[in-house]
N, C-alpha and C positions, 0 to 999 in steps of 0.2 A: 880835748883828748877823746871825747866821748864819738863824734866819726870817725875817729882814727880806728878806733875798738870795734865800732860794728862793722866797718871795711874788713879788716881781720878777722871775724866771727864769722862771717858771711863768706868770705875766702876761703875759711878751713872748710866747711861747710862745703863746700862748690871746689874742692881741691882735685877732685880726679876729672872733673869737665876740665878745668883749669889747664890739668895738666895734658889733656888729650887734647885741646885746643891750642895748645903752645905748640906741642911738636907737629900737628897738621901745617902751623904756620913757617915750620922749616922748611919744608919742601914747597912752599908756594911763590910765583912769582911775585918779587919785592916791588918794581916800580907798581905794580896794579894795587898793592896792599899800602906804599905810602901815599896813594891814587885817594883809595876809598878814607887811609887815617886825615888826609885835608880835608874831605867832604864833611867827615864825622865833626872837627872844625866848625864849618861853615856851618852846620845845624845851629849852633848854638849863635853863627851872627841871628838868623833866620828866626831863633826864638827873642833874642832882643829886638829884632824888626816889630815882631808880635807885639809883643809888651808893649812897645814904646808908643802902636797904633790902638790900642785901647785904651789910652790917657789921652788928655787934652793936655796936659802939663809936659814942657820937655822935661824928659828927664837925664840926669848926669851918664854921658855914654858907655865911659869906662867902666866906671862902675855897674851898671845896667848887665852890659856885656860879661864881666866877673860874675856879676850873683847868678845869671842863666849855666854858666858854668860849675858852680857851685850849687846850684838847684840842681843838675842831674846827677850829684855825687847823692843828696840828700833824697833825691826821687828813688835812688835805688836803695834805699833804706829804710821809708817806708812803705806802705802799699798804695795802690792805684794813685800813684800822683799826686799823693799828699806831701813828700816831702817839697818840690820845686812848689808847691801851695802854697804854704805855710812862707817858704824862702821868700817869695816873690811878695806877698802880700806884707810881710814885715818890710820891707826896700817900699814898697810903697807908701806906707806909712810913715818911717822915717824919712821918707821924701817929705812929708807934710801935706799927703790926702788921707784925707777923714775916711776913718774905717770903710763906712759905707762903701764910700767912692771906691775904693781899694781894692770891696769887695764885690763891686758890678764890673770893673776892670778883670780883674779875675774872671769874672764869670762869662765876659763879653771874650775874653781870650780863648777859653777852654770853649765856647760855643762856636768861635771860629778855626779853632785847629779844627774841631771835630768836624765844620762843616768842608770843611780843603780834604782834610784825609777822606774821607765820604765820598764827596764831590771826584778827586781823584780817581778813586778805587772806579763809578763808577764810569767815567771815561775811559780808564783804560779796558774796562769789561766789556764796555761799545766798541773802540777797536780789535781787541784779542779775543772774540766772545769764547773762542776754543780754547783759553791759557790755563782754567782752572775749573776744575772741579769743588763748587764752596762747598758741596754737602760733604766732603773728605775732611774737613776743620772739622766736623763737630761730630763726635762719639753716637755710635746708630741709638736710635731712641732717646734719646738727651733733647730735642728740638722741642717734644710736647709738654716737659717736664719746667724746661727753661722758659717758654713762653706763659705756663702758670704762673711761673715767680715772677716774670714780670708783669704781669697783669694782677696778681695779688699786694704787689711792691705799689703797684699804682693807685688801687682801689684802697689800699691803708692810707696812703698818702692823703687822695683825695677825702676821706674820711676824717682824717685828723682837721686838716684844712673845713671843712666844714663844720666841726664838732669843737673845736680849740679856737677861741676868738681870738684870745691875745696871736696865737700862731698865724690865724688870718689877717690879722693884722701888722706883723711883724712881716709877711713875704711880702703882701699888699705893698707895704715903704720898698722895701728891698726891691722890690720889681719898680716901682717907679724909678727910682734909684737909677734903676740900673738900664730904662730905660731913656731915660734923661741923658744920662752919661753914653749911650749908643748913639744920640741922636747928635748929641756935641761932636761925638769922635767924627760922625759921619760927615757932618757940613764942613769939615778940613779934609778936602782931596788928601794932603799928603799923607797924614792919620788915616785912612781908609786905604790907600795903597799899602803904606806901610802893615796894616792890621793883615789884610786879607790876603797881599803877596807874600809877606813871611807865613802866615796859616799854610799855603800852597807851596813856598818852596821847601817848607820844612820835613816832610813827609816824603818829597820826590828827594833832597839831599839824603832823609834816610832811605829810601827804595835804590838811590843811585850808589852809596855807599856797599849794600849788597850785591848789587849789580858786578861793582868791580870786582869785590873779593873770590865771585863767583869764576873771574874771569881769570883770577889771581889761581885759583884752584883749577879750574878746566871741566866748570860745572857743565856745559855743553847747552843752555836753557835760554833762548834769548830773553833779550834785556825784559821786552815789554813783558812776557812772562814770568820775569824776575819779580818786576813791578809789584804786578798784580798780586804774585802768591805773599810778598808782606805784608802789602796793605792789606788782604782778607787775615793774612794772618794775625796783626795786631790789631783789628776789627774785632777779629773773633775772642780776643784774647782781655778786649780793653774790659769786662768786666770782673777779670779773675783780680781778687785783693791778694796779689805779691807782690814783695819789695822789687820796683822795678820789673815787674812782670821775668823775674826770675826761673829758672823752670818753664813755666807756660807758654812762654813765647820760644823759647828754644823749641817745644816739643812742638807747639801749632808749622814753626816755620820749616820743621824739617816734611811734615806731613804736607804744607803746600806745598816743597820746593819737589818732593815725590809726585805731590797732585800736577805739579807741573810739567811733568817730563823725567826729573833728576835719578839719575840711581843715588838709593838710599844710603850709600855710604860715603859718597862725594857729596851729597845733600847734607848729610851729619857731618862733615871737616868743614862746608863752608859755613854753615850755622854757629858751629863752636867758633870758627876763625872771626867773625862775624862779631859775636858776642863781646868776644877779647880784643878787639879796635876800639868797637862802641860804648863797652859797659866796662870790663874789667881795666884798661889800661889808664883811661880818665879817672878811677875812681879815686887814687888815693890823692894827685894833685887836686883833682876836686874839692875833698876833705878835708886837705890844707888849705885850700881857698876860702873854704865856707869857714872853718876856724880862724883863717885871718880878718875875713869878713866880718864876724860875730866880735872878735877881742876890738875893731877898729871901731863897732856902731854904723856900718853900714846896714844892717839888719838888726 
């Protein structure tokens, strides 16, 4: 019952986006909006490609497929990507890989999305160079403020790492770990397409998803500019800790899809519209999935 309750908390909480995002989708063209709802779909084959190419183990497909489904009800409940963490890593274990492994699979996944959405972003930047303006993502003076925290985020780190042996010694395994298990996945062609083509299609199904809704509405922004202005936007967004980038991503994507071209108020119906394909309509069959999931021991 316990997702069922934060679905509802999070709902009330989010009830006038909700509600402004429902009647935008009255007035929008249906076939382009059940267009993008199949894409939003296929994300989730694309996140089981993923997975499945950071193991060396087959793993069970249906189910694979269910828990990537049920990992996005739970990613949007906790913050930066911890709930589909937690989901996926449990499924791997009960699969019967050792933590470890489980936990270099994880990490070899989340290092390959991030390199596809990256990599992405900046292709499309090489083609569109005029689609976005990045310095519009980030708040004027916040750039010198944010690059201290990350270079103070590092230099603790690094310090810890040198000053804490057993901690040196604990990433030390982990990283071999996890090096080991990259090198396995990688001498399987099929495991390295599967890893590195779901990394890549997963991000272009989300950009393509937007795309239509846009088109669904009468955003006016072409496609490739559509592209762009998400992936900087969930680029810029990927370090904010909310449940499912809640909030943050909503407010980043309306200011790219402005940086792009849009007027601001067909920019804000296709963001909300947007929102409520990908995040709010998935959420509660989600969180029946993950509870049916949890009572069977597939996690």
């Amino acid at each position: 019952m316990l997702p069922l309750l934060l679905v509802t908390v999070v709902a009330v909480r989010h009830r006038s986006v909700l509600a402004e995002g429902l009647a935008q989708l009255r007035d929008a063209e249906w076939p382009w909006l059940a267009a993008a709802a199949g894409t939003t779909c296929l994300t989730w084959v694309a996140a089981a490609c993923t997975r499945q190419g950071a193991v060396v183990e087959r793993l069970p497909r249906r189910r694979l497929l269910a828990v990537q489904f049920a990992a996005g009800a739970a990613n949007h409940l906790l913050p930066t990507g911890l709930g589909a963490s937690a989901v996926n890593l449990r499924f791997l274990t009960v699969c019967g890989l050792p933590l470890a492994r489980s936990s270099a699979a994880l990490a070899l996944y989340l290092l390959a999305e991030g390199v596809g959405r990256l990599a992405m972003l900046a292709t499309l930047l090489a083609l569109f160079p005029g689609a976005l303006r990045l310095g519009a993502l980030l708040p004027e003076g916040v750039l010198g403020p944010l690059l201290f925290a990350v270079a103070a985020v590092a230099a603790t780190a690094t310090t810890a790492l040198v000053v804490v042996r057993r901690l040196r010694t604990a990433v030390s395994r982990f990283l071999r770990t996890a090096l080991g298990e990259a090198r396995a996945v990688h001498a399987r062609p099929a495991r390295a397409l599967a890893l590195w083509g779901g990394a890549l299609a997963f991000p272009a199904l989300q950009a393509g998803a937007l795309v239509l809704v846009g088109r669904a509405l009468g955003l006016g922004v072409p496609a490739g500019h559509l592209a762009v202005a998400y992936l900087a936007a969930t680029v810029a967004v990927a370090l904010v800790p909310s449940p499912g980038g809640l909030g943050s991503v909503e407010a980043a994507l309306v200011v790219a899809l402005v940086a792009a071209g849009g007027p601001a108020a067909v920019a804000t119906a296709v963001v909300l519209a947007y929102r409520i394909i990908t995040v709010w309509l998935p959420l509660v069959p989600g969180a029946l999935t993950l509870a049916a999931l949890v009572r069977m021991r597939v996690i």
